[in-house]
C-alpha positions in Angstrom: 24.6 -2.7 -25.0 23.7 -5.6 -26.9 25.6 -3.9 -30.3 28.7 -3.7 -27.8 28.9 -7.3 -26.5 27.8 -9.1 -30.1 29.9 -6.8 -32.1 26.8 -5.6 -34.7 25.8 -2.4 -36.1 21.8 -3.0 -37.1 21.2 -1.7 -40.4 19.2 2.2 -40.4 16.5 1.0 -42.5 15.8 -2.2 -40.2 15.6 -0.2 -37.2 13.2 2.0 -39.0 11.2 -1.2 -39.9 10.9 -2.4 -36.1 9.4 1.6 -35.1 6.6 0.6 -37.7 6.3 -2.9 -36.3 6.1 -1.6 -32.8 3.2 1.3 -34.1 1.7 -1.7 -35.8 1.7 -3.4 -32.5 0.1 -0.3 -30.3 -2.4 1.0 -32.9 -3.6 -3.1 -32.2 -4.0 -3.5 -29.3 -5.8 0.0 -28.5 -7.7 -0.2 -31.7 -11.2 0.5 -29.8 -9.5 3.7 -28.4 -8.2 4.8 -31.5 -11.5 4.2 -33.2 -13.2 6.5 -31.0 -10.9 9.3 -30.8 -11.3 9.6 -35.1 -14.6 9.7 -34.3 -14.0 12.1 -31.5 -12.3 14.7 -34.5 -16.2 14.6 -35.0 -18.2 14.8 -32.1 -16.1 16.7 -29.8 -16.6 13.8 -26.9 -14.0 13.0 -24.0 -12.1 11.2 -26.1 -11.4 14.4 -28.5 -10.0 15.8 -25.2 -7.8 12.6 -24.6 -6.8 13.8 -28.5 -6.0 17.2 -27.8 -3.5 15.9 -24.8 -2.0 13.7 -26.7 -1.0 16.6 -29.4 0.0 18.5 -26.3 1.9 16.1 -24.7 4.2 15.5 -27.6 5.2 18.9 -28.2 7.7 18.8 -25.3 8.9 15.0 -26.7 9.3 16.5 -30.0 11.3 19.3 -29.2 13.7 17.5 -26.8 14.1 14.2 -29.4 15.3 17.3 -32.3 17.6 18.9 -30.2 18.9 15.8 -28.1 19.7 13.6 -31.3 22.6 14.2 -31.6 23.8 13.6 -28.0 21.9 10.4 -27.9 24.2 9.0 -30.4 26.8 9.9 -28.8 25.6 8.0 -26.0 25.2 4.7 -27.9 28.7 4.9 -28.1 29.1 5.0 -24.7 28.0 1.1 -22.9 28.8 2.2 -19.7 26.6 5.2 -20.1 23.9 3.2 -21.0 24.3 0.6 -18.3 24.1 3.6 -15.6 20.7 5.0 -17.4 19.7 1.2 -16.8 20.2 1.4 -13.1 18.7 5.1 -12.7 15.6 3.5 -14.7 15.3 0.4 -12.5 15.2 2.9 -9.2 12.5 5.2 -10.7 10.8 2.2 -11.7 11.2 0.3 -8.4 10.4 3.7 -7.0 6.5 3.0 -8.3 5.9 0.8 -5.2 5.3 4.7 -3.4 2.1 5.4 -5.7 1.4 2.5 -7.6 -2.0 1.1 -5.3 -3.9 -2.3 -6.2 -5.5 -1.9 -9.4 -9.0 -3.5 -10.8 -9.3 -4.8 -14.2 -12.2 -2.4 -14.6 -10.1 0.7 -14.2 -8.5 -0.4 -17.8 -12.3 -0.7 -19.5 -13.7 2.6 -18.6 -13.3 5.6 -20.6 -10.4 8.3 -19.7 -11.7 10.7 -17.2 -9.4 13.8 -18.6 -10.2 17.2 -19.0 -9.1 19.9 -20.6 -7.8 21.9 -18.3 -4.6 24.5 -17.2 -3.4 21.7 -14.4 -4.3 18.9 -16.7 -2.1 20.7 -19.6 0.8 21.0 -17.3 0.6 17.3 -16.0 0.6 15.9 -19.6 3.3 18.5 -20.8 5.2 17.1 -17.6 4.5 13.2 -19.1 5.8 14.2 -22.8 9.0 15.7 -21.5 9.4 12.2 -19.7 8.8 10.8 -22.7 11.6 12.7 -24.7 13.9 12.2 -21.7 13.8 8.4 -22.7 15.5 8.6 -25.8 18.5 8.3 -23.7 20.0 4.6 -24.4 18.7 2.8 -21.0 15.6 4.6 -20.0 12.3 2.9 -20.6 9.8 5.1 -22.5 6.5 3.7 -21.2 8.5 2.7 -17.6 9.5 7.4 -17.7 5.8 7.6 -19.2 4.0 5.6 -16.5 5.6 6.3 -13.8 5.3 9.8 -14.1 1.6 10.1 -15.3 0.9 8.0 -11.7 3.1 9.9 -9.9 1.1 13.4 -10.6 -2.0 11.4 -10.0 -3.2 9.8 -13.1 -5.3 6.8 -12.4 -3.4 3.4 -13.6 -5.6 2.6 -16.2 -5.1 6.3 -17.5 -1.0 5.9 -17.0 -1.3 2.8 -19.1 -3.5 4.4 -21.7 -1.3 8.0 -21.9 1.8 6.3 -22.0 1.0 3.6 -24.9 -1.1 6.4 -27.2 1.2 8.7 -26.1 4.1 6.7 -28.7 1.6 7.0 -31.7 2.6 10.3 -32.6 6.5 9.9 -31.4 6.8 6.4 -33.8 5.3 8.2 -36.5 7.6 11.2 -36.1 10.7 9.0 -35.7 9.8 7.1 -38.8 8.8 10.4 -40.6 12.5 11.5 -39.6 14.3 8.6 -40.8 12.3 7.1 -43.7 14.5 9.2 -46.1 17.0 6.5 -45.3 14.7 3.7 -46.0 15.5 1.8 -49.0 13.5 -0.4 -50.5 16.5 -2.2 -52.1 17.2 -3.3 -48.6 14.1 -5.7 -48.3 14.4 -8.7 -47.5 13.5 -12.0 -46.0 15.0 -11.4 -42.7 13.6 -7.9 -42.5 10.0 -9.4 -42.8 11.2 -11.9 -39.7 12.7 -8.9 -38.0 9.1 -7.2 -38.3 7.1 -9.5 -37.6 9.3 -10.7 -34.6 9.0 -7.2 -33.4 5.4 -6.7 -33.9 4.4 -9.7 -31.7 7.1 -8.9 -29.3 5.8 -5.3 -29.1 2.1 -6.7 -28.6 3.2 -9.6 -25.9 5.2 -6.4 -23.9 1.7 -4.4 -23.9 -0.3 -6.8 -22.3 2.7 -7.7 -20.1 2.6 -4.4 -18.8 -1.2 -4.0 -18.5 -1.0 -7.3 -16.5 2.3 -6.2 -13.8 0.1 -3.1 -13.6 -3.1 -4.7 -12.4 -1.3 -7.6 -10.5 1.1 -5.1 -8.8 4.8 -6.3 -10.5 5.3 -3.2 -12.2 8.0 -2.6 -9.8 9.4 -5.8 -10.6 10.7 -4.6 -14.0 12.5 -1.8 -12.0 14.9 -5.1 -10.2 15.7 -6.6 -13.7 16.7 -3.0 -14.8 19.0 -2.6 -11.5 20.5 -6.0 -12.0 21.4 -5.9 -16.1 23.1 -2.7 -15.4 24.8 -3.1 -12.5 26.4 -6.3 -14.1 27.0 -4.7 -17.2 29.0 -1.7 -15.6 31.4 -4.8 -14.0 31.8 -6.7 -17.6 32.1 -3.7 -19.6 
């Protein structure tokens, strides 16, 4: 919506730039976790497990990103589209105060509890179609992911954790998509500010989450959904 109300079209290769800022900015923040689960490829721990879901989980956002590209753009040139997706994501989101119990810092230190198993397959598949449902214009990726992994009764820390490592592999397969657009003719000064901007951005929104998760505003982020796109619907 912003393109539609300040009349800009971002450049391809500058969008492409801000998905490795925002990779940048998980593959930070959960460096510990990422750590372990190379190791993991080795010693066939817990977190190899948390590995294997994450491959599985991505199959279904995979699959519904290749075939739904097309209609997304579509959709981006469609505001008031967008602006309704806004309000359907502020419900679910607001819809979290159902599940979403008081959370401990501690439930965000200790290791992922998941298993292989046939339920725990179908719960993550369940996540990554979430996740490819949120390439729609409007829909918050990590907001679908959360909400979603809590609502078939992932623990919050686990939600936080699935949802964030759960990007890795869709950033890297946007970019992997795209990159034979990138051009390195189009570097410049304000591409570097552009990163940088969205890597700190992407890194402050992470520990925002992790902190409306454990102080119970999650929800809260479902209200400033409902209002930007109810208001956009009336000045669109």
């Amino acid at each position: 919506m912003g393109e539609h109300f300040f009349k800009i079209t971002p450049d391809l290769s500058f969008n492409i730039l801000l998905h490795v800022a925002t990779l940048f900015a998980v593959l930070v923040f959960f460096r510990k976790t990422c750590f372990k689960i190379v190791l993991s490829l080795k010693t066939r721990d817990s977190y190899f497990h948390l590995f294997i879901l994450i491959i599985i989980a991505s199959i279904p956002t995979a699959f519904i990103g290749f075939l739904g590209k097309s209609y997304v753009e579509s959709f981006m040139e469609n505001s008031s589209f967008t602006a309704v997706a806004l309000v359907v994501n502020g419900l679910l989101l607001i819809s979290s105060t159902c599940f979403l119990h008081k959370l401990t810092t501690s439930q965000f230190a200790t290791p992922p509890s998941l298993h292989l198993s046939k339920k725990t397959i179908l719960i993550v598949l369940l996540i990554g179609v979430a996740q490819g449902i949120a390439i729609i214009p409007g829909i918050s990726r990590s907001g679908s992911t959360i909400i979603t992994a809590l609502f078939l009764g992932f623990s919050g820390g686990e939600a936080f954790l699935f949802s964030f490592l759960l990007s890795i592999p869709a950033i890297i397969g946007a970019f992997l998509f795209e990159c034979s657009h990138f051009s390195l003719k189009t570097l410049s000064p304000s591409l570097a500010v552009g990163f940088v901007s969205a890597f700190i951005c992407g890194l402050f929104s992470i520990y925002i989450v992790r902190a409306s998760l454990i102080r119970g505003f999650f929800p809260f982020f479902g209200y400033y959904c409902l209002i930007i796109g109810v208001a956009a619907l009336f000045f669109l």
